[in-house]
C-alpha positions in Angstrom: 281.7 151.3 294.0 284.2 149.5 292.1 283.1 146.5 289.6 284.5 143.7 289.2 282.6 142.2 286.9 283.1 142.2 283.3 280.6 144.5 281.2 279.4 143.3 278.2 281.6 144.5 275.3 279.8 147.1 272.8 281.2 146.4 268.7 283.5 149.7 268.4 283.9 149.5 272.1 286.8 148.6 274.9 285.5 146.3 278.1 285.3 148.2 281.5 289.4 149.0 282.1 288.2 147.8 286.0 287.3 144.8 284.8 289.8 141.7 285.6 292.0 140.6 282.7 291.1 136.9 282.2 292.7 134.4 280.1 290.7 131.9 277.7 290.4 127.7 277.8 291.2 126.0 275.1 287.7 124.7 273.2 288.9 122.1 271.2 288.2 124.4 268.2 291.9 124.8 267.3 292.8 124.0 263.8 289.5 124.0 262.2 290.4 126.5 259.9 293.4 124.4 258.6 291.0 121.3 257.6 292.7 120.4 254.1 296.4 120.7 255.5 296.1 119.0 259.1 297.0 115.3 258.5 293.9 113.0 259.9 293.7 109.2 260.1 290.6 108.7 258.4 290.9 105.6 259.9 289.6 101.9 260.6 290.3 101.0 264.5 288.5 97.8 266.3 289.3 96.6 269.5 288.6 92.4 270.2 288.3 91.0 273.5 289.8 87.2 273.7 290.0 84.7 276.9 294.2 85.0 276.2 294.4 89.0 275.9 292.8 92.2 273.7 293.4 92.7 269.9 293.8 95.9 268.1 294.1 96.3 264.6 293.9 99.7 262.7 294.7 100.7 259.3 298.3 102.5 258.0 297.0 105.4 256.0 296.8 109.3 257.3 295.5 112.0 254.8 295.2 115.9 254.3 291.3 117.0 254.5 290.8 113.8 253.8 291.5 114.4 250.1 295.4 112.9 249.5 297.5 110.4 251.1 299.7 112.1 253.1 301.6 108.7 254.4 301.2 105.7 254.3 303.1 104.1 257.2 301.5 105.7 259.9 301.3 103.2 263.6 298.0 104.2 264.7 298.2 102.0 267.8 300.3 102.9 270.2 300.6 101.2 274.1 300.2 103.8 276.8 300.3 101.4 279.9 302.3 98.4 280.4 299.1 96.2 279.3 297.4 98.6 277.5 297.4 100.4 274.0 295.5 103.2 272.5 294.2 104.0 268.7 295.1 107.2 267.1 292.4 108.9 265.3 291.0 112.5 264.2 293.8 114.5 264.0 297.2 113.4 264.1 298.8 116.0 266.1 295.8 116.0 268.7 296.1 112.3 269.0 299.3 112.3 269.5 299.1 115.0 272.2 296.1 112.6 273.9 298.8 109.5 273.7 301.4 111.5 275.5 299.4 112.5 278.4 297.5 109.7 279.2 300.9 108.2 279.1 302.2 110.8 281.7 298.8 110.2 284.0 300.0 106.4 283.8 303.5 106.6 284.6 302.8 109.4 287.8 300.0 107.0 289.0 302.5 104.3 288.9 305.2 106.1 290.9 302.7 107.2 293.6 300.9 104.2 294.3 303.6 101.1 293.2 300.8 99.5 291.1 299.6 99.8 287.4 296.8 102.0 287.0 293.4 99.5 286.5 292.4 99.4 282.8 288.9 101.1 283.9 290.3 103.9 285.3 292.5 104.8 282.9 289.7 104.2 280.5 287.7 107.0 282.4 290.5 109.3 282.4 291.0 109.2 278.5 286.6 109.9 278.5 287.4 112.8 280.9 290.4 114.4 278.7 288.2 113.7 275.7 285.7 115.7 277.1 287.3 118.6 278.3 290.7 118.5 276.6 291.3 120.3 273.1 293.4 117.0 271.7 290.5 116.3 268.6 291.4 112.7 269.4 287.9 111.0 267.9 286.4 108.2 269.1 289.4 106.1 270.4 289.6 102.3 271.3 291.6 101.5 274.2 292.5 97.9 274.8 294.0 96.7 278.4 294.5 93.4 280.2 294.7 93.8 284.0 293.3 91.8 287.1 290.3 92.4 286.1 290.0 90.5 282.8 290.5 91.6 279.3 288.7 94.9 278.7 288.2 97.0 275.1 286.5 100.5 275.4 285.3 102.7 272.9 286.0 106.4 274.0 283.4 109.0 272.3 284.0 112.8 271.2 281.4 113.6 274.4 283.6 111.4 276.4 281.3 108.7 276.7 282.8 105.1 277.5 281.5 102.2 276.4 283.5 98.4 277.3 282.2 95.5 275.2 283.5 92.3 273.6 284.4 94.1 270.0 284.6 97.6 268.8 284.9 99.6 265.8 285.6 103.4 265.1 286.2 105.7 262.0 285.5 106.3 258.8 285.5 102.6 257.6 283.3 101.1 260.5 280.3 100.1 259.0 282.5 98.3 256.1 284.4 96.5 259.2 281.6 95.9 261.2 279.5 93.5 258.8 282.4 91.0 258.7 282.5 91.2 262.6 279.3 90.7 263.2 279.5 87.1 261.1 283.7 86.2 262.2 283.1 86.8 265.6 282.9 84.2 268.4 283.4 83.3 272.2 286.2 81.4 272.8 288.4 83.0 270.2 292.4 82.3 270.4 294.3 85.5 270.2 295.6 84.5 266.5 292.4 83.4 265.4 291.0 87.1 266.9 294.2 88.2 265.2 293.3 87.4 261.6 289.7 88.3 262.3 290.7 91.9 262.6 292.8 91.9 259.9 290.3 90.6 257.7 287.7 93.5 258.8 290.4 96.1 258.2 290.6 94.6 254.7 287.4 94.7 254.2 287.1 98.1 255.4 290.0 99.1 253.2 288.9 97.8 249.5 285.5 100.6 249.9 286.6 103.4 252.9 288.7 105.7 251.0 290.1 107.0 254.3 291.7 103.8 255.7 294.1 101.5 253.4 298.0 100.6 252.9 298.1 97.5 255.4 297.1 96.6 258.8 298.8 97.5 262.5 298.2 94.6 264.7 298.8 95.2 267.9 298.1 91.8 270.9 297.5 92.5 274.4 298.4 90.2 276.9 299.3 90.4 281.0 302.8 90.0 279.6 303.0 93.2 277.8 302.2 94.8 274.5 303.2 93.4 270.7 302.6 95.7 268.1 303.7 94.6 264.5 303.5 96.1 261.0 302.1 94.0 257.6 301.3 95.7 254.2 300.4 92.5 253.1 297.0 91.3 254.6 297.6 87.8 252.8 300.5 87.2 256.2 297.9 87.5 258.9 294.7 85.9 257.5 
């Protein structure tokens, strides 16, 4: 009778030779053994919902194993969608791999059906790939104005996603939370929700030792996406 099942492997021991030859999914796993040479964001991200648009402000700093500043430049905001725009974070290769395909999901959804993908279902697309894929793209926020509304989601490890007014992930969250939790306010302009971010990466900045250099700032609106640069924090607060 032939089996085509694969036996259990014995140490010492070759599988069955009837058995099928199978390949292996990627687990996400790649890289761990390269912890203190893989560049990662360390990273302060937070998404704010305004009646005008989204705003997203992260930090500029990437690390090795979290234990030198590799750069100190680094955009981790980048738009994926023509109103839309996704944080880097985790590692930088892995994010950068998640930014390019949701990207590539966005434009073919675009070309099929003659419309922009909805901000929802693009957000449950980058929970799926966060989920299953092996990008190591941690805790995301992705920030998106369509017909809608204006919409910020946090995307987890698990691929959980979670939409609410204002979001923080990374190492510097709890630091950037506390001044969010007292700055923030219904009925916020986009430049007042502007230099309320910038002052929660600050604050982030002056105790995380993963986030620092300057803020990314990146406004949202159903006109497109504006992403601009500042070392200084003193120009947007």
């Amino acid at each position: 009778m032939n089996n085509w099942s694969q036996e259990p492997t014995r140490q010492g021991t070759d599988p069955s030779p009837y058995a099928p030859e199978l390949g292996s999914l990627p687990d996400g796993s790649q890289g761990d053994d390269h912890g203190d040479t893989v560049n990662k964001t360390g990273t302060t991200t937070i998404g704010i919902t305004t009646d005008e648009g989204v705003v997203i402000a992260t930090d500029m700093r990437a690390s090795l194993g979290g234990r030198f500043v590799s750069n100190k430049n680094v955009q981790k905001v980048e738009q994926i969608h023509p109103t839309g725009a996704l944080t880097l974070v985790g590692s930088v290769g892995g994010a950068q791999s998640f930014i390019r395909t949701l990207r590539s999901e966005v434009n073919l959804y675009e070309s099929r059906r003659g419309e922009p993908m909805p901000i929802e279902a693009l957000a449950t697309l980058a929970g799926n790939f966060a989920r299953g894929g092996p990008f190591r793209a941690i805790n995301p926020i992705l920030g998106g104005v369509d017909e809608e509304g204006n919409h910020v989601y946090s995307i987890d490890p698990a691929g959980g996603v979670m939409e609410d007014d204002y979001t923080v992930t990374g190492s510097g969250m709890q630091l950037a939370y506390g001044l969010l939790e007292q700055e923030y306010e219904e009925g916020l302009s986009l430049e007042e929700a502007q230099s309320v971010a910038a002052r929660a990466i600050k604050s982030a900045v002056e105790r995380d030792t993963g986030s620092g250099n300057g803020v990314f700032l990146a406004a949202v609106t159903d006109e497109g996406v504006d992403i601009q640069g500042h070392n200084d924090f003193d120009a947007v607060i």
